[in-house]
N, C-alpha and C positions, 0 to 999 in steps of 0.2 A: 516487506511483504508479510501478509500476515495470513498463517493457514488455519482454513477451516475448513472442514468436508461438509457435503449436503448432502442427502436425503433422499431420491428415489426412487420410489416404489420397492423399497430396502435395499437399493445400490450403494454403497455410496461412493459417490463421486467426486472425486480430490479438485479444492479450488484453494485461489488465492484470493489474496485482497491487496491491491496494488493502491497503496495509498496516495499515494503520486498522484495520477492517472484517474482515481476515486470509480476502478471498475474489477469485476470477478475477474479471473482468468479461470479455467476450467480444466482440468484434465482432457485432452480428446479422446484419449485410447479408453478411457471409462467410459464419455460417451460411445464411442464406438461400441462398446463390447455391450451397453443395455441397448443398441441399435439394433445387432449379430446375435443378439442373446447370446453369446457366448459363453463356455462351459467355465472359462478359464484368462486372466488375463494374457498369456501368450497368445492363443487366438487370436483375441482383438489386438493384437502387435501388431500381427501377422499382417490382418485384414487391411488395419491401416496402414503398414505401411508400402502393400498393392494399393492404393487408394490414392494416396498419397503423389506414388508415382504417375500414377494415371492423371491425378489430374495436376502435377506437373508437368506434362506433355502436351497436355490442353490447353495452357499456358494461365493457369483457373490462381487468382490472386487470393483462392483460400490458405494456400501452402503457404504462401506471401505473409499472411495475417496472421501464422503461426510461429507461439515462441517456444521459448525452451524455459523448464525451470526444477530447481529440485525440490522433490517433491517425494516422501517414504514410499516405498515402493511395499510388494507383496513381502519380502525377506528383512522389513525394517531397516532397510539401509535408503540413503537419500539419492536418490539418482535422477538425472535428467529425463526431462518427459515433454513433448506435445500439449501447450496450450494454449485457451485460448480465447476470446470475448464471447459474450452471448452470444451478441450478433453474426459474428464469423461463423457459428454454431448452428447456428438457425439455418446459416445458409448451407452447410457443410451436410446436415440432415437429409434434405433434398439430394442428396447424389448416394443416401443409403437403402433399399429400397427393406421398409421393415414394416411391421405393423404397431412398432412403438416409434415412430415418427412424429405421428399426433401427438401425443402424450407429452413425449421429451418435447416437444416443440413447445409445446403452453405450461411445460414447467421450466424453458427457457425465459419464454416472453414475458413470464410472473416475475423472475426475477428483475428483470430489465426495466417493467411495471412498477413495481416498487422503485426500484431506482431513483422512473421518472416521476413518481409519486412526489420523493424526498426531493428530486430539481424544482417541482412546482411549488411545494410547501416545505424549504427547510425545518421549518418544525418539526417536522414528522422524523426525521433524521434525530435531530436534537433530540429530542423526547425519547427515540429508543437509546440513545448512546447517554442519554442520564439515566435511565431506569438499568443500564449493563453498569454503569460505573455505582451505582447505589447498590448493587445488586453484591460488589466487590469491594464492598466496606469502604468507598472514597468520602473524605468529610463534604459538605456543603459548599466551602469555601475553595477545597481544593478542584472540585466538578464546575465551578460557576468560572476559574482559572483557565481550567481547561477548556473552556466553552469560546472563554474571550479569546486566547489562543487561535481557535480553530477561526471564528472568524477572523482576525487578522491576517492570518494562515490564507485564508481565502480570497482574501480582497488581493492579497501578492498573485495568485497565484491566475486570477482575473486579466490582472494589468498581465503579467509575461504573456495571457493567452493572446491579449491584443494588440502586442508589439513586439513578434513574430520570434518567439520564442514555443517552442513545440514540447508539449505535451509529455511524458511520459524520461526520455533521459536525458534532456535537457534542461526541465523541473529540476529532478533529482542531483543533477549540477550544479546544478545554480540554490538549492538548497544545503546539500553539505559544504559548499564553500561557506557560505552565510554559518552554519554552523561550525565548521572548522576555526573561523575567525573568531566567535565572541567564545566560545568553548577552549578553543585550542588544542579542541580532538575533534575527528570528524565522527559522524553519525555511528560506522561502522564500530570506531573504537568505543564509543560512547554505548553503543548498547553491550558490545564485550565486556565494559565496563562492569556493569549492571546485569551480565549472564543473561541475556540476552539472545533470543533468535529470530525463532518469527514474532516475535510478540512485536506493537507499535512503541516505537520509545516513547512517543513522549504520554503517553498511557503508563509510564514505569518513572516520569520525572516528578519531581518536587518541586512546590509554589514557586521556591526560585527558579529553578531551573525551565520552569514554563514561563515566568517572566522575563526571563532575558531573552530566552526564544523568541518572544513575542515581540518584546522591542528592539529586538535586530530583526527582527520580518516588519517589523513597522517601518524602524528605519529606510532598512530599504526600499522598498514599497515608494515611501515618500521621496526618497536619493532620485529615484529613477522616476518618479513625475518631475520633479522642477527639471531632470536636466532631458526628457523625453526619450530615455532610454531605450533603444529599439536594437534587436540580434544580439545574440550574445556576448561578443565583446565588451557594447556597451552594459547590457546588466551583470556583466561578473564582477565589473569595476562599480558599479551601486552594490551588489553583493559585497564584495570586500567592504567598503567603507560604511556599510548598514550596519557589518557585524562586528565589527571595529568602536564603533560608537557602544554597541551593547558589549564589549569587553574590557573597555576603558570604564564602565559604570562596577561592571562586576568584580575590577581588579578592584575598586575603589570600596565597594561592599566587603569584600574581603581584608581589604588592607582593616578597616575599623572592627569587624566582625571577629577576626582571625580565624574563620571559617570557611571550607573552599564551598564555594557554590555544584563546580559539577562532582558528582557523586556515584558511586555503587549501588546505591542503597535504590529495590525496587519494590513493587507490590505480588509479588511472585505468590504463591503459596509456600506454607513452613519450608515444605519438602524440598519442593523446588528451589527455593532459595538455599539449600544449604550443598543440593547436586550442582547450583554455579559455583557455589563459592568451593566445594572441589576441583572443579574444572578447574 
């Protein structure tokens, strides 16, 4: 997950970016409290979590649509919180009765707008995430890396949509296995690795380390057409052997190299880089 807060009408309102999934999640109790105007975030605790219950009773599939995540809270510490999609949001608006309804609403829809923006025209996508990676000193070579990455990344992630593999933690399964294999560390360790948090790994990986990513997401990808891979049974066993093929390439790289390919080494800023390497 990757955190970034947003912006309203000088709130700001704690979200995530769920790369998986390729959607915001939101704080609700932020929205709640620029709903309530609220003085204070306890308030908006409060309010929602009367709200909450109520329309737990109702039997209302917004409670349903809400997660949980951590997220700094008022006293700098990371604690669980309520949230949640646009969409869930838009609809969750409607049961608060406020006069910033409107407002939050079409600076919901904007987001979700842009979104669909970037669905109709991935360009539009690509072009802000070159102008961020250019912006953070990434060479030509290693943005154009990362680019091909992402689509590879995408065409997998296509196929699991349509052979009934689901969205969000079943992705993320069938991803760190694929990376556990050609790596030999899973994601988690891998971004510890590299001091790591919310940031996106492979935004912190090196050429190598984005190509082998890529050709064990290739691999598999292709594993799992010839053999029609459907639920996940069958794609964990295309996972394993996709990333198996990209680690048999890598040990091989290395063995002539004497170089290891996965690495510590990120694009942090100085500071930042030297509070991991404390850690």
């Amino acid at each position: 997950m990757q955190l970034q807060p947003a912006i309203f009408e000088q709130h700001a309102i704690r979200r995530a970016y769920d790369e998986v999934t390729e959607t915001w999640l939101f704080s609700v109790i932020d929205i709640v409290q620029v709903l309530t105007q609220s003085a204070d975030y306890q308030t908006a605790r409060k309010y929602w979590k009367v709200l909450k219950g109520r329309l737990d009773k109702e039997g209302s599939q917004l409670v349903t649509n809400c997660y949980q995540l951590k997220m700094t809270a008022e006293d700098g510490k990371q604690r669980l919180t309520d949230v949640a999609t646009a969409e869930t949001l838009l609809r969750l608006v409607q049961s608060v009765p406020s006069p910033k309804a409107e407002p939050i609403k079409l600076w919901l829809a904007k987001v979700g707008y842009e979104r669909m923006q970037e669905m109709a025209d991935p360009a539009l996508s690509l072009d802000r995430a070159r102008a961020t990676w250019q912006k953070h000193g990434r060479s030509e070579k290693w943005i154009q890396q990362r680019m091909t990455g992402q689509e590879t990344r995408n065409k997998l992630t296509d196929y699991w949509a349509n052979h009934d593999i689901k969205a969000g933690e079943e992705y993320a399964i069938l991803s760190n296995i694929i990376h556990q294999e050609w790596a030999e560390v899973d994601v988690k360790a891998h971004k510890a690795m590299k001091g790591l948090k919310s940031h996106n790994l492979r935004d912190h990986m090196s050429e190598a380390e984005l190509i082998f990513t890529a050709l064990a997401e290739l691999s598999t990808r292709q594993i799992a057409e010839s053999v029609e891979a459907t639920g996940m049974d069958e794609n964990k066993a295309a996972a394993k052997t996709g990333g198996g093929i990209a680690k048999k390439a890598r040990l091989e790289l290395e063995g002539k190299t004497g170089k290891r390919v996965v690495s510590g080494e990120n694009y942090l800023p100085p500071g930042k880089k030297q509070l991991s390497k404390e850690k």
